[in-house]
Biopython code that builds the backbone (N, CA, C, O; Angstrom):
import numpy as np
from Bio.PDB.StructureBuilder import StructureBuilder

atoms = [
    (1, "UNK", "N", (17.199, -14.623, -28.971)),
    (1, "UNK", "CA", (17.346, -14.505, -27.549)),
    (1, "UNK", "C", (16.536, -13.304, -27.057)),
    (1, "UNK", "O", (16.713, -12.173, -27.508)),
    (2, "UNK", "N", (15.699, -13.583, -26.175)),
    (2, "UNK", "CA", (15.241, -12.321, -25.390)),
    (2, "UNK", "C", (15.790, -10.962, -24.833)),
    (2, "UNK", "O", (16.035, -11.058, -23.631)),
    (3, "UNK", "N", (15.910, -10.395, -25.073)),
    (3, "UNK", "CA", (15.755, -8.715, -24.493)),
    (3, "UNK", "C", (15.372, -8.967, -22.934)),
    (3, "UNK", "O", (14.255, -9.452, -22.751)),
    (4, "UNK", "N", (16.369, -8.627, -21.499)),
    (4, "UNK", "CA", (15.682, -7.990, -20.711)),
    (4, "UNK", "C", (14.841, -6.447, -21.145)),
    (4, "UNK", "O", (14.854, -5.614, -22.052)),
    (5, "UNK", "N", (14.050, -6.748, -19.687)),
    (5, "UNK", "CA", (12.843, -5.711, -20.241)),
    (5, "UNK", "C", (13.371, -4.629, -19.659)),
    (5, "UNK", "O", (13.864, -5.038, -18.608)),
    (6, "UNK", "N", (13.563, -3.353, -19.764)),
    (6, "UNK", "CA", (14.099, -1.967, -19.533)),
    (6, "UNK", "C", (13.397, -1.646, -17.867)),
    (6, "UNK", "O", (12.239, -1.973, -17.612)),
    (7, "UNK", "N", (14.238, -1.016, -16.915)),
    (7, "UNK", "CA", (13.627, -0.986, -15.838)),
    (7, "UNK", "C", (12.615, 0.237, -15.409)),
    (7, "UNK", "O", (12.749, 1.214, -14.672)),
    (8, "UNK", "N", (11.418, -0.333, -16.306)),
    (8, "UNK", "CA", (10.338, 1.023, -16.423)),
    (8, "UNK", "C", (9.690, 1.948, -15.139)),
    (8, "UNK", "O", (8.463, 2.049, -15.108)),
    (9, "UNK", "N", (10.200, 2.376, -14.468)),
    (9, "UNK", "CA", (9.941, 2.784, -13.179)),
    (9, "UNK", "C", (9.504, 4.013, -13.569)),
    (9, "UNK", "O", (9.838, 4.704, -12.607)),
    (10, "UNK", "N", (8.731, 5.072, -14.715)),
    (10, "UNK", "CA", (8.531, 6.002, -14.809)),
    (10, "UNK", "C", (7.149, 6.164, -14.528)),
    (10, "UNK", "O", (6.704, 7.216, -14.986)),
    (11, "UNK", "N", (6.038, 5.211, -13.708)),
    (11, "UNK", "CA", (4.800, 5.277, -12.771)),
    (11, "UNK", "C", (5.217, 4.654, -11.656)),
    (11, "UNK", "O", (4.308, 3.905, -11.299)),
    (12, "UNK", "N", (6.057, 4.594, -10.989)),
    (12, "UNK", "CA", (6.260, 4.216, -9.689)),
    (12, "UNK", "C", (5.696, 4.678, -9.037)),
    (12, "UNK", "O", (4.785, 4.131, -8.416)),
    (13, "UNK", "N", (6.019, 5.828, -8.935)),
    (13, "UNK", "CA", (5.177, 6.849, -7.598)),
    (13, "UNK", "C", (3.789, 6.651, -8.050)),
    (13, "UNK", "O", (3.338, 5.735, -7.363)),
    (14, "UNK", "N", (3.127, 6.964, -8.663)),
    (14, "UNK", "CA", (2.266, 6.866, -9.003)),
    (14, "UNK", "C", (1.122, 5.848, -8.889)),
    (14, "UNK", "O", (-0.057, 6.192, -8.972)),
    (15, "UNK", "N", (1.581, 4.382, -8.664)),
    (15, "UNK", "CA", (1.190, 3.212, -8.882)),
    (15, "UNK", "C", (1.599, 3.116, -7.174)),
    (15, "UNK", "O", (0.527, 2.731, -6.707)),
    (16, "UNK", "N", (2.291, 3.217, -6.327)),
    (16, "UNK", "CA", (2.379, 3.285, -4.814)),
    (16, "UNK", "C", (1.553, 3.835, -4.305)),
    (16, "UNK", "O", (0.782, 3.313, -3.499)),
    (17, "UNK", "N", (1.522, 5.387, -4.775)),
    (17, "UNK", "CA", (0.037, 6.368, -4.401)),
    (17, "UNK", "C", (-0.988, 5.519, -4.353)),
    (17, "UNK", "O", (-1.583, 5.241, -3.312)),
    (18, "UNK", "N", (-1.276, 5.021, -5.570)),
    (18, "UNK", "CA", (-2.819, 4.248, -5.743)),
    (18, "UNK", "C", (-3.088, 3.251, -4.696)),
    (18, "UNK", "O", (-4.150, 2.925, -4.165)),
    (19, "UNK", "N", (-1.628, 2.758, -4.485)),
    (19, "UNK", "CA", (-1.709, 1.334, -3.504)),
    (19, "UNK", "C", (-1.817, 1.588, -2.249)),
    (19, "UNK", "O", (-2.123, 0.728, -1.423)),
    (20, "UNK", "N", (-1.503, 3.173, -1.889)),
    (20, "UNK", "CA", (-1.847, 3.461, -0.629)),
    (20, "UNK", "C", (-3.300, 4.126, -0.146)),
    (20, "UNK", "O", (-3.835, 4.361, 0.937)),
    (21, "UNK", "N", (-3.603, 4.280, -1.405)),
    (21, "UNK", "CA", (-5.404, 4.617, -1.194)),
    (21, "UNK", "C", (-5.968, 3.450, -1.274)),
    (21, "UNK", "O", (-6.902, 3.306, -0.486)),
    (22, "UNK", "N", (-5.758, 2.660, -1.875)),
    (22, "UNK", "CA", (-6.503, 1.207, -1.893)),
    (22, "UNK", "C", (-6.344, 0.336, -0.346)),
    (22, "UNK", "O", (-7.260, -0.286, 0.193)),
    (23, "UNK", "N", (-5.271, 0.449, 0.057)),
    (23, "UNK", "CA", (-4.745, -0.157, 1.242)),
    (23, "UNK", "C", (-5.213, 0.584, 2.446)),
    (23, "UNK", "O", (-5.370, 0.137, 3.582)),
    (24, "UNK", "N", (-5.406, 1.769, 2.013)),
    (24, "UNK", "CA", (-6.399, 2.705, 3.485)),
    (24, "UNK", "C", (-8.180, 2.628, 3.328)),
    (24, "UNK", "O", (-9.051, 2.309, 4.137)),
    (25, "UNK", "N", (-8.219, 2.945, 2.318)),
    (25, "UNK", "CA", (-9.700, 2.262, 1.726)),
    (25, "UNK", "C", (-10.257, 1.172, 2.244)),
    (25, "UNK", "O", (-11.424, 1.104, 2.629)),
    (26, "UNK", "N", (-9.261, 0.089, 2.277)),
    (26, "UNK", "CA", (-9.410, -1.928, 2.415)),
    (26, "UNK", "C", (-9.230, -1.502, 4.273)),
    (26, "UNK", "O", (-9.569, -2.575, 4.771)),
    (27, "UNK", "N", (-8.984, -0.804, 5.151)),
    (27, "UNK", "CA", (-8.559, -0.324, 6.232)),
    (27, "UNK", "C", (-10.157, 0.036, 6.811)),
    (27, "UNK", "O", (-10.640, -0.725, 7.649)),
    (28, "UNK", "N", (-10.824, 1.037, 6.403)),
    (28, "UNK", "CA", (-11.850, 1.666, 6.273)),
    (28, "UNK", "C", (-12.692, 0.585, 6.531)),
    (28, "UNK", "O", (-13.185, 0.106, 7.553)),
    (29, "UNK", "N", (-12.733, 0.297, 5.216)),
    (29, "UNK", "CA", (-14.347, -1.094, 5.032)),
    (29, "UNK", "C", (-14.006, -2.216, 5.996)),
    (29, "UNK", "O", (-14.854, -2.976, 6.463)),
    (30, "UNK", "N", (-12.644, -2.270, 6.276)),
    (30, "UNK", "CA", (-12.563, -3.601, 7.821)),
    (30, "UNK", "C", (-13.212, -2.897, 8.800)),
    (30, "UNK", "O", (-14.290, -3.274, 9.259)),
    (31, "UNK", "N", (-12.595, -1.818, 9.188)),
    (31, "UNK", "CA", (-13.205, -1.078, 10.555)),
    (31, "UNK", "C", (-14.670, -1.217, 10.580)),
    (31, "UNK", "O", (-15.209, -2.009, 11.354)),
    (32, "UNK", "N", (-15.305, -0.508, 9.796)),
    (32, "UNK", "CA", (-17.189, -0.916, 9.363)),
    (32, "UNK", "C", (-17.509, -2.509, 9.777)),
    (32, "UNK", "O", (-18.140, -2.927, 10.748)),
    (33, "UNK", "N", (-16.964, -3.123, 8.879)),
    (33, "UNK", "CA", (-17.132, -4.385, 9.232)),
    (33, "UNK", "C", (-16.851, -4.723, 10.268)),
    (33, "UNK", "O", (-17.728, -5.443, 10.747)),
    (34, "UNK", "N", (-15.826, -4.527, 11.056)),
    (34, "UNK", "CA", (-15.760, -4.593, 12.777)),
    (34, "UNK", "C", (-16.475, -4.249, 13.982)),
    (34, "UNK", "O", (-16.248, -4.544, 15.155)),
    (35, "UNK", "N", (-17.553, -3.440, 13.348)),
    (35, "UNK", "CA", (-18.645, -2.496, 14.046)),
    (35, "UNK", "C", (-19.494, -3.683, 14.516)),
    (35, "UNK", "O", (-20.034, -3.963, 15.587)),
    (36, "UNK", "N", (-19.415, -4.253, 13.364)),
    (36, "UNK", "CA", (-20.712, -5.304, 13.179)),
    (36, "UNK", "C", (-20.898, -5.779, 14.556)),
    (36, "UNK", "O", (-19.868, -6.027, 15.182)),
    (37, "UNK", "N", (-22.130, -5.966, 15.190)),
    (37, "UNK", "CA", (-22.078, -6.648, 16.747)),
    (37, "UNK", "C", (-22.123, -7.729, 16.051)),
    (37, "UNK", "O", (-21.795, -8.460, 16.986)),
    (38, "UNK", "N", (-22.236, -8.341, 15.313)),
    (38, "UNK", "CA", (-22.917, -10.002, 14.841)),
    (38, "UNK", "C", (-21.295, -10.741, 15.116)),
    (38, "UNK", "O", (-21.321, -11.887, 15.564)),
    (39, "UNK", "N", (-20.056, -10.172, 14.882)),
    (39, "UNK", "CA", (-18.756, -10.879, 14.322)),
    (39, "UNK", "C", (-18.155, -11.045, 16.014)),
    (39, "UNK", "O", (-18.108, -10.200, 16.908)),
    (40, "UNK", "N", (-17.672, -12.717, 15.999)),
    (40, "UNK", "CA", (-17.271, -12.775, 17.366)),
    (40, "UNK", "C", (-15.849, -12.178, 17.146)),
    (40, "UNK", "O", (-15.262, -11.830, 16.122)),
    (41, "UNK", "N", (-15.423, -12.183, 18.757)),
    (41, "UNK", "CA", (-14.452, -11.762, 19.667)),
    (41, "UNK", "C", (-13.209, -12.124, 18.444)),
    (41, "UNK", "O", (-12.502, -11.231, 17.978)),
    (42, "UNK", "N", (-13.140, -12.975, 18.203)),
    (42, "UNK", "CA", (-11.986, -13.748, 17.236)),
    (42, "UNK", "C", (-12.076, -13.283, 15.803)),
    (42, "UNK", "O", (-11.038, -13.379, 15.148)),
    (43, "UNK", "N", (-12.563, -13.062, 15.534)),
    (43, "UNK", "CA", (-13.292, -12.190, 14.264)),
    (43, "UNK", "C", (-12.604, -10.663, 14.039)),
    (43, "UNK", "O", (-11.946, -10.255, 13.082)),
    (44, "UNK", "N", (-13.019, -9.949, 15.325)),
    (44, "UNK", "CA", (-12.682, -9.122, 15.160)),
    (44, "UNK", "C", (-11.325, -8.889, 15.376)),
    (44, "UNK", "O", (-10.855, -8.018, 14.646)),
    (45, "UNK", "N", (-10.770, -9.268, 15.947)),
    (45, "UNK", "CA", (-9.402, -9.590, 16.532)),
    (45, "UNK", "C", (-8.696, -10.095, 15.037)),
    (45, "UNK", "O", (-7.497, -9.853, 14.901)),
    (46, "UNK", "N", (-9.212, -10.588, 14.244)),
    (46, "UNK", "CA", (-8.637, -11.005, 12.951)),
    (46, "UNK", "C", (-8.428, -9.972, 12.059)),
    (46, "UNK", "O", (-7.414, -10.038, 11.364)),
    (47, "UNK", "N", (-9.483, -8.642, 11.878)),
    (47, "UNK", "CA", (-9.778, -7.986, 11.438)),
    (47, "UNK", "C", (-8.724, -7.240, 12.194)),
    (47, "UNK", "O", (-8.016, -6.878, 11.254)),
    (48, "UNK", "N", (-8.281, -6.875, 13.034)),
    (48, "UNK", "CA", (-7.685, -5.650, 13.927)),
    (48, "UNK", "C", (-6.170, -6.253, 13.450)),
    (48, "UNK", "O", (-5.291, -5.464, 13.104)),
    (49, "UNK", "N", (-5.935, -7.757, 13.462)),
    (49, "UNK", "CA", (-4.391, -7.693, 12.811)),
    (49, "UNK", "C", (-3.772, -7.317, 11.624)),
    (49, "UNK", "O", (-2.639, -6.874, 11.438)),
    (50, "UNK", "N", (-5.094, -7.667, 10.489)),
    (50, "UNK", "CA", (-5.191, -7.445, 9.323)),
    (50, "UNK", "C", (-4.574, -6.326, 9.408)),
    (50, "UNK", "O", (-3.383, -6.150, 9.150)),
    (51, "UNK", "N", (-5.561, -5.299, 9.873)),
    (51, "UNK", "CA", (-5.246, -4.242, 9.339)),
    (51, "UNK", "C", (-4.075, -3.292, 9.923)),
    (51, "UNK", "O", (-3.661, -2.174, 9.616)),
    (52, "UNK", "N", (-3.687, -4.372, 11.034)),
    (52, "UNK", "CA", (-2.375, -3.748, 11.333)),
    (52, "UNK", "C", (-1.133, -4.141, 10.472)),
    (52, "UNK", "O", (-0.070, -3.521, 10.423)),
    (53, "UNK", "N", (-1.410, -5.112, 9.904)),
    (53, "UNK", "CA", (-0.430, -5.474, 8.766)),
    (53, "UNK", "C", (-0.545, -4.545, 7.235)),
    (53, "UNK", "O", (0.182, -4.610, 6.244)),
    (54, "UNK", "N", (-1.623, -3.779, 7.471)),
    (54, "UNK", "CA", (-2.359, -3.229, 6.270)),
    (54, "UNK", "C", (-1.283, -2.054, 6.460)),
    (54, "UNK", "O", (-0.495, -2.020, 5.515)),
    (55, "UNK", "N", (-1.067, -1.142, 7.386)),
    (55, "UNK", "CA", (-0.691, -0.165, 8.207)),
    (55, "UNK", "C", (0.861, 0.046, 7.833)),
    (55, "UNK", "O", (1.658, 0.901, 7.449)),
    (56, "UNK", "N", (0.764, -1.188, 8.170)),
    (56, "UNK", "CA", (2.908, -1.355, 7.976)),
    (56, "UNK", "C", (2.923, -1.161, 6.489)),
    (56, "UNK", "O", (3.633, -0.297, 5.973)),
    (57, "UNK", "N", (2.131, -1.972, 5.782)),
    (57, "UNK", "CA", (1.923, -1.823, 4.160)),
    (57, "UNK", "C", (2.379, -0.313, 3.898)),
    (57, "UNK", "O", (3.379, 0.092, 3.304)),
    (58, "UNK", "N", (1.627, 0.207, 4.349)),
    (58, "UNK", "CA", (1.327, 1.481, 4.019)),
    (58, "UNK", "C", (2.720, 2.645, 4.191)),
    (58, "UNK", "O", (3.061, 3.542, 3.421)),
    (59, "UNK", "N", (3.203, 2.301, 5.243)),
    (59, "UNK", "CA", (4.134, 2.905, 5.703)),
    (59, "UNK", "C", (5.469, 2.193, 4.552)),
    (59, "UNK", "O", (6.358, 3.001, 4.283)),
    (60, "UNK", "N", (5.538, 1.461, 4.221)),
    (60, "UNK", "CA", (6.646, 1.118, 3.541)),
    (60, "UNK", "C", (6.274, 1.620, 2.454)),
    (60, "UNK", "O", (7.052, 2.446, 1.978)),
    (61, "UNK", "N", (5.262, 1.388, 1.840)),
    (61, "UNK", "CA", (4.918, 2.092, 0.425)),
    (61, "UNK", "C", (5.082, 3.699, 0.156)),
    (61, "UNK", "O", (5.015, 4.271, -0.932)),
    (62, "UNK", "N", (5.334, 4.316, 1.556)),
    (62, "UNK", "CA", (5.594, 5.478, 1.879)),
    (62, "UNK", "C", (6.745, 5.586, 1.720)),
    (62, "UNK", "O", (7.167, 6.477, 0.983)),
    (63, "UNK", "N", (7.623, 4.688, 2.380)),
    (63, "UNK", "CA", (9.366, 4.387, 2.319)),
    (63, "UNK", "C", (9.411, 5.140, 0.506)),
    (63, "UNK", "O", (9.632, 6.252, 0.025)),
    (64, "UNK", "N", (8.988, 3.485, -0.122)),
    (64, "UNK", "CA", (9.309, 3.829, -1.223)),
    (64, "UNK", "C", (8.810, 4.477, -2.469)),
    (64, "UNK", "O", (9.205, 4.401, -3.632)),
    (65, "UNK", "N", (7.870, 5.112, -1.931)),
    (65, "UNK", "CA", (7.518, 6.447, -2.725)),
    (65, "UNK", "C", (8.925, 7.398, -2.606)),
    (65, "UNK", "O", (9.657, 7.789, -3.515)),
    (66, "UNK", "N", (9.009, 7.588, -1.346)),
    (66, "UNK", "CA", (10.158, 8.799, -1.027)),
    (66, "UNK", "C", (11.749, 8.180, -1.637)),
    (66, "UNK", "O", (12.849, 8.711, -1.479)),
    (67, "UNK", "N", (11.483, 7.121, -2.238)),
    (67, "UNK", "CA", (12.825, 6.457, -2.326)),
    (67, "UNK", "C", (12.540, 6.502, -4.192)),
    (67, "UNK", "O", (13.487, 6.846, -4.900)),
    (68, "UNK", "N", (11.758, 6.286, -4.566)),
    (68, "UNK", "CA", (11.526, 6.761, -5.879)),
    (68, "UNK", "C", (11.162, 8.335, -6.451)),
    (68, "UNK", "O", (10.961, 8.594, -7.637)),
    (69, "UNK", "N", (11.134, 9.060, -5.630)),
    (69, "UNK", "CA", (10.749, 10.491, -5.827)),
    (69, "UNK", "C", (12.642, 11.140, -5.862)),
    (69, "UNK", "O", (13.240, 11.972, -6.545)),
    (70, "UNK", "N", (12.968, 10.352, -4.899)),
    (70, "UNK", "CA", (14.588, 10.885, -4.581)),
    (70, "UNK", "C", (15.570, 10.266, -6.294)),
    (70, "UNK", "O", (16.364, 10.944, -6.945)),
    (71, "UNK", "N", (15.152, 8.933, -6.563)),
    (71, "UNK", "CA", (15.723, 8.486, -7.869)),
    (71, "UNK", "C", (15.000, 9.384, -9.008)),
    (71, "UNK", "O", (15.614, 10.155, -9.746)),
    (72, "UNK", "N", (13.602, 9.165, -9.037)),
    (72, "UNK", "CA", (13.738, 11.053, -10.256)),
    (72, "UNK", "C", (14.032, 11.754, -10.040)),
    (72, "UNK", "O", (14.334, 12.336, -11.082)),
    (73, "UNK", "N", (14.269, 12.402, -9.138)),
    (73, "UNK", "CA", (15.144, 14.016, -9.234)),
    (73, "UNK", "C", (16.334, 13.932, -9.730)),
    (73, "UNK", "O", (16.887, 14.725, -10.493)),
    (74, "UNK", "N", (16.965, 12.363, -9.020)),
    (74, "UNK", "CA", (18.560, 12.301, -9.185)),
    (74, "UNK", "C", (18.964, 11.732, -10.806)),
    (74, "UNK", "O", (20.114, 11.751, -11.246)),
    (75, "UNK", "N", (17.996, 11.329, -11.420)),
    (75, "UNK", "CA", (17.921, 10.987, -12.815)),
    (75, "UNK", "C", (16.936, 11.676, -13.419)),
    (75, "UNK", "O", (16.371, 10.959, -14.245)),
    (76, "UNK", "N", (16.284, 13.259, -13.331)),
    (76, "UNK", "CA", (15.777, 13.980, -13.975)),
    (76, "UNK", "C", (14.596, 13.251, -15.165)),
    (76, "UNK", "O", (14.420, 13.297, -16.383)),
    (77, "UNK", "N", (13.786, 12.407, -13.660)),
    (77, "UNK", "CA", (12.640, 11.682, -14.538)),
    (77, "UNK", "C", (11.736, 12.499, -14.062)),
    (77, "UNK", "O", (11.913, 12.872, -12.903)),
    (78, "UNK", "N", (10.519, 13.007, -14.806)),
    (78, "UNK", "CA", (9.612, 13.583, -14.151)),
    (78, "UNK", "C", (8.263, 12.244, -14.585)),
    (78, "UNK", "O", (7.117, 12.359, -14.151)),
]
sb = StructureBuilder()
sb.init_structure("model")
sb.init_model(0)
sb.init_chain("A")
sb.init_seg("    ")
for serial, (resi, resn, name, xyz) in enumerate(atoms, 1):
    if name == "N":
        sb.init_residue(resn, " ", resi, " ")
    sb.init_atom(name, np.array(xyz, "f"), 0.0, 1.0, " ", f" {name:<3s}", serial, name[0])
structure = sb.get_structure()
């Protein structure tokens, strides 16, 4: 019988961090790409929701950074 797998959360923070540079990064290169005069009205407008959904991303990944930073202290994970 299988073993559940142990709940390895000791790169959490760590692996959120990354996802929030990647997710502001992917933010970045839309905006550029939005510059573009070539991309119609609808285009860009696609691009501007994106990355407002990108945004919220970001902010929750923030949530739970601070929500995993609070569980190592309180379980003396560094």
């Amino acid at each position: 019988m299988n073993k559940p797998n142990r709940d390895d959360r000791s790169n959490n923070v760590e692996r959120l961090e990354q996802m929030v540079q990647n997710t502001e990064q992917n933010i970045s290169e839309a905006n550029q790409t939005a510059a573009n005069t070539e991309l119609t009205a609808s285009q860009k407008e696609q691009i501007k929701e994106k990355n407002q959904h990108r945004q919220e991303s970001i902010e929750q990944f923030q949530n739970e950074i601070q929500e995993e930073k609070a569980y190592r202290e309180g379980n003396d994970l560094q």
